[in-house]
PAZAZA-843947 format. One record per residue (C-alpha): residue in three letters; y negated, z negated, x. Coordinates in steps of 0.25 Angstrom, whole numbers, plus 2048, in hexadecimal, padded with zeros to 3 digits. Each point is the difference from the previous one (the first is absolute). Layout:
<node "ala" <Y Z X>>
...
***
This chain:
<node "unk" <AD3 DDF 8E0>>
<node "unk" <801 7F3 7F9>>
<node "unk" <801 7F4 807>>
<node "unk" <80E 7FC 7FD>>
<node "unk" <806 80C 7FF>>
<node "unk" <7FC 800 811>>
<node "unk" <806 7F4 803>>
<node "unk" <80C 804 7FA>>
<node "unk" <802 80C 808>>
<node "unk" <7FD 7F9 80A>>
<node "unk" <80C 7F7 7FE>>
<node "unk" <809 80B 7F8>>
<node "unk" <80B 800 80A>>
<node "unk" <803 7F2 802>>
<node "unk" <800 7FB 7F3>>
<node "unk" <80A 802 7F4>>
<node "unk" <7FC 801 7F1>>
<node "unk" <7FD 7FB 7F7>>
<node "unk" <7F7 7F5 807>>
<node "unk" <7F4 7F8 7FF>>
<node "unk" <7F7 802 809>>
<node "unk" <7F6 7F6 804>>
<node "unk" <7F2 805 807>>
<node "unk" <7FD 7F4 806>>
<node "unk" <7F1 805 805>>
<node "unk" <7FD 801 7F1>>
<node "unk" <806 7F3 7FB>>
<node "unk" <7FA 7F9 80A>>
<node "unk" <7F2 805 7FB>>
<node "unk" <803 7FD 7F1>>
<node "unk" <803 7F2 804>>
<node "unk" <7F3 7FF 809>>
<node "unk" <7F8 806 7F4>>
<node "unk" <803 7F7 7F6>>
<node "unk" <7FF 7F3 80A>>
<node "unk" <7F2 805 802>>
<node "unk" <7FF 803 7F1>>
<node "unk" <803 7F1 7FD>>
<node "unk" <7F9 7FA 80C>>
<node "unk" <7F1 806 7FB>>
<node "unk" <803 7FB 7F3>>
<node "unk" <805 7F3 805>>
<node "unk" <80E 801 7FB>>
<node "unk" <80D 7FA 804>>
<node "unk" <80D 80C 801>>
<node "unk" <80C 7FD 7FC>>
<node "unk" <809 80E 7FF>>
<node "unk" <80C 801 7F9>>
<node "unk" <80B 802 809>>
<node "unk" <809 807 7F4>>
<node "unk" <7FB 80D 805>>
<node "unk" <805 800 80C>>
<node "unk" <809 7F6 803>>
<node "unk" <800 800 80E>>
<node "unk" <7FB 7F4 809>>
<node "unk" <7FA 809 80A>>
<node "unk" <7F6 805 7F8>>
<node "unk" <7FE 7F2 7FA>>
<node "unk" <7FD 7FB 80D>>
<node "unk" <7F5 80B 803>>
<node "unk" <7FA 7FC 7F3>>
<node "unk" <7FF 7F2 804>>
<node "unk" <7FA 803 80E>>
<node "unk" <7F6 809 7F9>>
<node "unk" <7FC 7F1 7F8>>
<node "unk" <809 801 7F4>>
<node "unk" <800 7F1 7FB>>
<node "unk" <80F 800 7FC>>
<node "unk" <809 80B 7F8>>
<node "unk" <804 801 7F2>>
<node "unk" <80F 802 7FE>>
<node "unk" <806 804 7F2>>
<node "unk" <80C 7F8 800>>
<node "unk" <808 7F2 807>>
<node "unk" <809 80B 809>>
<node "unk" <7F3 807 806>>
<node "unk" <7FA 7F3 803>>
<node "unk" <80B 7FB 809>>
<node "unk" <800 80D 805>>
<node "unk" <7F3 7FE 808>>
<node "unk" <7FE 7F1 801>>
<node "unk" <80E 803 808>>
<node "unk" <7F8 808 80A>>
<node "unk" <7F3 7F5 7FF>>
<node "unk" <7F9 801 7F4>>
<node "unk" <7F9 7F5 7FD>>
<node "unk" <7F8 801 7F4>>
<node "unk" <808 807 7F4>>
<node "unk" <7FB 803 7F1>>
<node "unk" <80B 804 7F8>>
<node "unk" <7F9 807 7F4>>
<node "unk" <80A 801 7F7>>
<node "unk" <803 7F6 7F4>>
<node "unk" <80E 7FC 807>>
<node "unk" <80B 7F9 7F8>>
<node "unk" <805 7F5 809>>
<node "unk" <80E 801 7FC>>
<node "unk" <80D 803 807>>
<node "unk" <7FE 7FF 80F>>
<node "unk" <7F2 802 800>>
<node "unk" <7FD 7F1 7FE>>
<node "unk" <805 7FC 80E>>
<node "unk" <7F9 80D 806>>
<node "unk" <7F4 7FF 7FA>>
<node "unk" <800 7F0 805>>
<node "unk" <802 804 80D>>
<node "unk" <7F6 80A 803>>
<node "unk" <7F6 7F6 7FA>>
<node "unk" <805 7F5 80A>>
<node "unk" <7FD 80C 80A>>
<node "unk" <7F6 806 7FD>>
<node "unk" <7F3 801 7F8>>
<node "unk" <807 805 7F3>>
<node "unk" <7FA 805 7F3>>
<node "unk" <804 806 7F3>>
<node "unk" <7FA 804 7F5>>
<node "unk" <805 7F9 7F1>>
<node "unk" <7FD 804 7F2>>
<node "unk" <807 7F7 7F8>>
<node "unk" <803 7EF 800>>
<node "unk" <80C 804 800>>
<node "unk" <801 806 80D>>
<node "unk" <7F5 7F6 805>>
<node "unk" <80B 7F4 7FC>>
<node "unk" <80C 807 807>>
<node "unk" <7F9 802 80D>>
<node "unk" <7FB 7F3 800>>
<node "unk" <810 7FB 7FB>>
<node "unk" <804 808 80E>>
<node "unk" <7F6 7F9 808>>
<node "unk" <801 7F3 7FA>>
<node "unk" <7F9 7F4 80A>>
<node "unk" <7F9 80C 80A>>
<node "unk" <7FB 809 7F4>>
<node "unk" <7F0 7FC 808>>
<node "unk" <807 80B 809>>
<node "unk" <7FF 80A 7F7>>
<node "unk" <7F6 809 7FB>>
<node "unk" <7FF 807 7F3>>
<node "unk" <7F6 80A 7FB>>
<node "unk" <7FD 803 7F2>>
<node "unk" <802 80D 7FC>>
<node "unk" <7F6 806 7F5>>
<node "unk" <800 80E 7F9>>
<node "unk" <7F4 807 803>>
<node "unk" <806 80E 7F5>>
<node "unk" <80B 804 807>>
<node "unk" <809 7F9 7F6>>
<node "unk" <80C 7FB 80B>>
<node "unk" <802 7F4 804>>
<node "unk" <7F4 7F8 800>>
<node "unk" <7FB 7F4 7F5>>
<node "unk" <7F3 802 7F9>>
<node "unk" <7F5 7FB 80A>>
<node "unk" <7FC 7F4 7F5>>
<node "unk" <80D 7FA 804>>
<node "unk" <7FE 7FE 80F>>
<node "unk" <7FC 7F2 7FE>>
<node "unk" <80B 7FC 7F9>>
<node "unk" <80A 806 807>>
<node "unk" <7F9 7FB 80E>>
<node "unk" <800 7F2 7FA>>
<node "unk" <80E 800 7FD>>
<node "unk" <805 804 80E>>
<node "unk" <7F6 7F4 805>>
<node "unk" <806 7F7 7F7>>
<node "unk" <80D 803 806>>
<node "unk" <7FD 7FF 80E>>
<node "unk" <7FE 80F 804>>
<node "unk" <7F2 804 805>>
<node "unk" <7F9 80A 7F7>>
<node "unk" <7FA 809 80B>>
<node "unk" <7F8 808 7F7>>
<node "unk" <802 80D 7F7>>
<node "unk" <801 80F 804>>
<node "unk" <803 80E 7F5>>
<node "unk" <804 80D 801>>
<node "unk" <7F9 80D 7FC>>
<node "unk" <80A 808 7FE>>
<node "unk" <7F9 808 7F6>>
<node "unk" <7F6 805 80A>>
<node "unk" <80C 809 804>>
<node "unk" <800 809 7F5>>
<node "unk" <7F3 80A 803>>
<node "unk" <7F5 800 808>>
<node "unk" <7F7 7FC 7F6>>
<node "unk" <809 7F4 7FE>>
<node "unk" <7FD 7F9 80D>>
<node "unk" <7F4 7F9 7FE>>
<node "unk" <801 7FD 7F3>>
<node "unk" <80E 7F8 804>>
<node "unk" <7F7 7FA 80A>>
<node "unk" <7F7 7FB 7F9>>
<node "unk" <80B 7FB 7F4>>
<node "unk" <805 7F8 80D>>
<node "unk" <7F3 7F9 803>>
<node "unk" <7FD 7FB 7F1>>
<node "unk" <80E 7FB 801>>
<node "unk" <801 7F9 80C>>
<node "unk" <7F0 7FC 7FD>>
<node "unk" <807 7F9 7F2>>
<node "unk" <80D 7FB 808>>
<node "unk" <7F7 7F8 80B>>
<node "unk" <7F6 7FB 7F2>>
<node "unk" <810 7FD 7FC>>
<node "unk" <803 7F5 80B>>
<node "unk" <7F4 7FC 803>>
<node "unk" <801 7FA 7EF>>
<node "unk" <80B 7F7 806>>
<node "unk" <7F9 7FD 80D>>
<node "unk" <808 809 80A>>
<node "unk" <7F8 809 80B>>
<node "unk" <808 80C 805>>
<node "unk" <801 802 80D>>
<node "unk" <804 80F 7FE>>
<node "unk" <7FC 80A 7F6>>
<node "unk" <809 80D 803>>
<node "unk" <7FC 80C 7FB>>
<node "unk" <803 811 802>>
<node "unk" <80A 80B 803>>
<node "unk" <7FD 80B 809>>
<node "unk" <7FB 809 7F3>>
<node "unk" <7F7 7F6 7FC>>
<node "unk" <7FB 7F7 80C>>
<node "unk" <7F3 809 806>>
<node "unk" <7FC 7F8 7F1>>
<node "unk" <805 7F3 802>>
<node "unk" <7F6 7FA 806>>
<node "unk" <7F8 7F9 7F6>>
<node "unk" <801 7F2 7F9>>
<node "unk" <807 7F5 806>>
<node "unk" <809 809 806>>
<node "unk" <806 7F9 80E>>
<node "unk" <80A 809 805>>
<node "unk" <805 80F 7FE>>
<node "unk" <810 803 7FF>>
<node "unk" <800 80F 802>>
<node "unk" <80E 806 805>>
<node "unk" <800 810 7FF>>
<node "unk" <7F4 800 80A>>
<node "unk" <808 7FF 80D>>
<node "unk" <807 80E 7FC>>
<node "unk" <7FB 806 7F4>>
<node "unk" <805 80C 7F7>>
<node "unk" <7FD 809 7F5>>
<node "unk" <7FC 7F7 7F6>>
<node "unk" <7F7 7F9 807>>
<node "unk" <7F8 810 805>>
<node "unk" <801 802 7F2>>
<node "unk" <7F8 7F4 7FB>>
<node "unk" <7F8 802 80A>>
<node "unk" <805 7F2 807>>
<node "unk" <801 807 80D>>
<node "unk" <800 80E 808>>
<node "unk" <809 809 804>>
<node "unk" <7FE 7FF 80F>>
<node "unk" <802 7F1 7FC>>
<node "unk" <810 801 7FD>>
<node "unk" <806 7F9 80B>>
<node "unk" <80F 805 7FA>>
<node "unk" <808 80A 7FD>>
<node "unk" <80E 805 7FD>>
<node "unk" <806 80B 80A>>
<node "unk" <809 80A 7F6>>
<node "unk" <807 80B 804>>
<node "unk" <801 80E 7F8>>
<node "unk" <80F 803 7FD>>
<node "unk" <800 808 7F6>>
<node "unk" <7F8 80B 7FA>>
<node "unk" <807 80A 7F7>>
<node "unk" <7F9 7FD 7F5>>
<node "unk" <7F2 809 7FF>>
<node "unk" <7F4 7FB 803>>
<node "unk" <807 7F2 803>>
<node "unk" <806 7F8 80B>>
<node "unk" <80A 7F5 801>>
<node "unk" <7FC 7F4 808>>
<node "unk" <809 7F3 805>>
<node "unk" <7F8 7F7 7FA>>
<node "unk" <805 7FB 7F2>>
<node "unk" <7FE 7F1 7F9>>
<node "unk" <808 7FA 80A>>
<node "unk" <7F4 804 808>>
<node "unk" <7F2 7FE 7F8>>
<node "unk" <805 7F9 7F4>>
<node "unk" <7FF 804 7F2>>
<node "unk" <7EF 800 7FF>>
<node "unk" <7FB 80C 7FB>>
<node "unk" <800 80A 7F4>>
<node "unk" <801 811 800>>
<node "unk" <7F1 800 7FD>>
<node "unk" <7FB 7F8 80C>>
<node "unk" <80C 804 80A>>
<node "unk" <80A 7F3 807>>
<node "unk" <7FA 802 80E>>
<node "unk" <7F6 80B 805>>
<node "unk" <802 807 80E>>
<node "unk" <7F4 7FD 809>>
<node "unk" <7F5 80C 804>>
<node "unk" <805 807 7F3>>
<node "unk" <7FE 800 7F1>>
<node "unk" <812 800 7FD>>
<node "unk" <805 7F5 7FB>>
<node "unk" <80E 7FB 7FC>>
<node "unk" <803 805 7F2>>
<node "unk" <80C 7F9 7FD>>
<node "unk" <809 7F5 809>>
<node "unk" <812 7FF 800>>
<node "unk" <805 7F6 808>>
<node "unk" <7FF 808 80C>>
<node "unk" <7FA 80C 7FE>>
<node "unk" <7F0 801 7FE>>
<node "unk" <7FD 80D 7F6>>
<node "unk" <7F2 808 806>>
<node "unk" <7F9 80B 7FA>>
<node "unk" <7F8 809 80A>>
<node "unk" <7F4 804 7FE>>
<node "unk" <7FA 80C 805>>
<node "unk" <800 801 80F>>
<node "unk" <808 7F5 802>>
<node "unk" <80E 805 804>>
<node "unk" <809 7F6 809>>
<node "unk" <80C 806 805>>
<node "unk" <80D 7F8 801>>
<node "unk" <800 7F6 80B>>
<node "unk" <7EF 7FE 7FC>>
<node "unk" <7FE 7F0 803>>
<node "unk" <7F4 7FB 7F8>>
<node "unk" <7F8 7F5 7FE>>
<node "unk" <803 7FA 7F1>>
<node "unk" <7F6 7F6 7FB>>
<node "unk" <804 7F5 7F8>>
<node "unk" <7FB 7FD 7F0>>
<node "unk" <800 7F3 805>>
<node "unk" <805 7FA 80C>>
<node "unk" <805 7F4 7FD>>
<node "unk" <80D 806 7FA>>
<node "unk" <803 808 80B>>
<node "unk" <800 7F5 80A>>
<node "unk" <80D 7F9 7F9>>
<node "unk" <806 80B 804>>
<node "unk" <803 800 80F>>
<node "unk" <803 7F6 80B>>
<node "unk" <7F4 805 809>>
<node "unk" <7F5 809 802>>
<node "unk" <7FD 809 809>>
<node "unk" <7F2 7FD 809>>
<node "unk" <7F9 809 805>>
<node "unk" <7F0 804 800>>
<node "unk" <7F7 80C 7FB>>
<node "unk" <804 809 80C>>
<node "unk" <80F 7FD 7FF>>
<node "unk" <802 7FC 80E>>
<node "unk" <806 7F2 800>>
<node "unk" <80C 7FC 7F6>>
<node "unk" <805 7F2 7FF>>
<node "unk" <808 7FB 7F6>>
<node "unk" <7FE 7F3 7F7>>
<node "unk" <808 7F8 7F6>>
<node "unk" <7FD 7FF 7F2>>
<node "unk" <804 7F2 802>>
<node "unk" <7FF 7FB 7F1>>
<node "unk" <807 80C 7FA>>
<node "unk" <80A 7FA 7F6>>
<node "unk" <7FB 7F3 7FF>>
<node "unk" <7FD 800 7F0>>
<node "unk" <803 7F1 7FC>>
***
């Protein structure tokens, strides 16, 4: 039997679905793998806490040597450095308007705070927001390495570094995203290795205006097992700590490495050769298409063909026959959605034994 399907009927009669539920035994080890990972290849790891938002599993990434987090926003941010961390990279190119000014200067009088720019224009108003204690903040140059998002060209590191020196603020270094690396399995390296020729150019970039980073930040989870080359410093994967779908399809990950799923419950099935789940978009998210399914269902080749609100379409194939009442294992597309979603997880391990429950403390916390 697959390995989350046990643990879930383990738990079946003390839980309620739809629910996410954590095995903690597995998470635990896709943390220590890619802390091992990074330690051979003497790499800092800084993991993107927007996956999971919880500061419990943040603080298991720090004990296992995590440098510091990466947040994706100003509300995620003070979310942890509430509950004691101290060393924050915002990467993100965030707008210091509205409140955000005064929060964004007092996490820096805090805490170790950096965020990522792209344009003068941002660099000048978060050094307006800091005015005589911009030196307390940290910016980092973001450069597109492909994925056409946010990021400048890497040529034009220097200059924007050198603007945020001339206005006080410390430019820290430079980091990209390889976001293209997501799109096949082929992809990976080759977005890996689009990353290091930017990030090789970037450094060239401010070393033209005499300016040494301290951090060059590279990866994702699709692509880091190649982002170890160049003057990479530090690897920002997030999906790692759970993993999904996606991440098996690229072949980022295995299936006995998902560390989450989503308990739904069959209600429905007088449709033939289909059954109705409760697990809908408010539960996955919208990420998917009919060809490649919206979530599979563990130990089995059925996947969900179409999502409502709350009802999660399935097609059975042959000799796969759950009845009314059936509670299975759903596995993401891709986790990070589904997270947003729920006020807690449920804890448990591989055989189903335990069960705690954890907050999702930053859930909501999008400005």
């Amino acid at each position: 039997m697959n390995r989350l399907q046990r643990a879930l009927d383990a738990l079946v009669a003390r839980i309620d679905t739809p629910v996410p539920i954590i095995l903690a035994d597995v998470m635990q080890d896709n943390i220590d793998r890619m802390q091992a990972f990074a330690k051979e290849r003497a790499l800092d790891v800084r993991p993107h806490v927007k996956t999971h938002k919880c500061v419990e599993i943040g603080r298991r990434q720090i004990k296992a040597g995590a440098i510091g987090i990466t947040a994706g926003n100003v509300g995620e941010a003070e979310v942890f450095a509430a509950a004691g961390f101290n060393d924050i990279f915002i990467a993100y190119p965030v707008w210091a308007a509205g409140t955000k000014g005064a929060r964004i200067r007092k996490l820096a009088e805090t805490i170790r705070l950096r965020i990522g720019v792209d344009n003068v224009t941002a660099i000048n108003a978060l050094a307006d927001t800091m005015g005589e204690d911009a030196g307390q903040l940290e910016v980092v140059v973001e450069v597109d390495c492909g994925a056409r998002r946010s990021g400048a060209p890497a040529d034009a590191a220097g200059e924007l570094a050198a603007a945020a020196r001339n206005r006080g603020l410390v430019p820290a270094g430079v980091f990209t995203y390889p976001g293209h690396g997501s799109s096949s399995p082929d992809a990976r390296q080759g977005a890996a290795l689009d990353q290091e020729k930017a990030l090789i150019a970037a450094v060239r970039s401010l070393a033209a205006v005499g300016i040494t980073p301290d951090v060059v930040s590279a990866g994702s989870t699709p692509t880091v097992a190649f982002s170890t080359n160049g003057p990479i410093t530090e690897i920002r994967p997030g999906e790692y700590v759970f993993n999904d779908l996606n991440n098996t399809r690229l072949g980022a990950c295995t299936e006995d490495q998902i560390a989450l799923f989503v308990a739904g419950t069959v209600v429905s099935d007088w449709v033939p050769n289909q059954v109705i789940l409760d697990v809908g978009t408010k539960v996955l998210g919208r990420e998917g298409s009919p060809e490649r399914g919206f979530g599979g269902i563990a130990g089995t080749k059925a996947t969900l063909s179409k999502l409502n609100e709350y009802h999660g379409f399935l097609p059975l194939p042959g000799g796969f026959q759950p009845g009314i009442g059936t509670v299975l294992p759903v596995v993401p597309n891709h986790v990070c959605p589904v997270v947003v979603n729920f006020e807690e997880y449920l804890v448990t391990d591989s055989t189903g034994t335990t069960l705690e429950r954890w907050p999702v403390d930053a859930r909501g916390f999008l400005n």
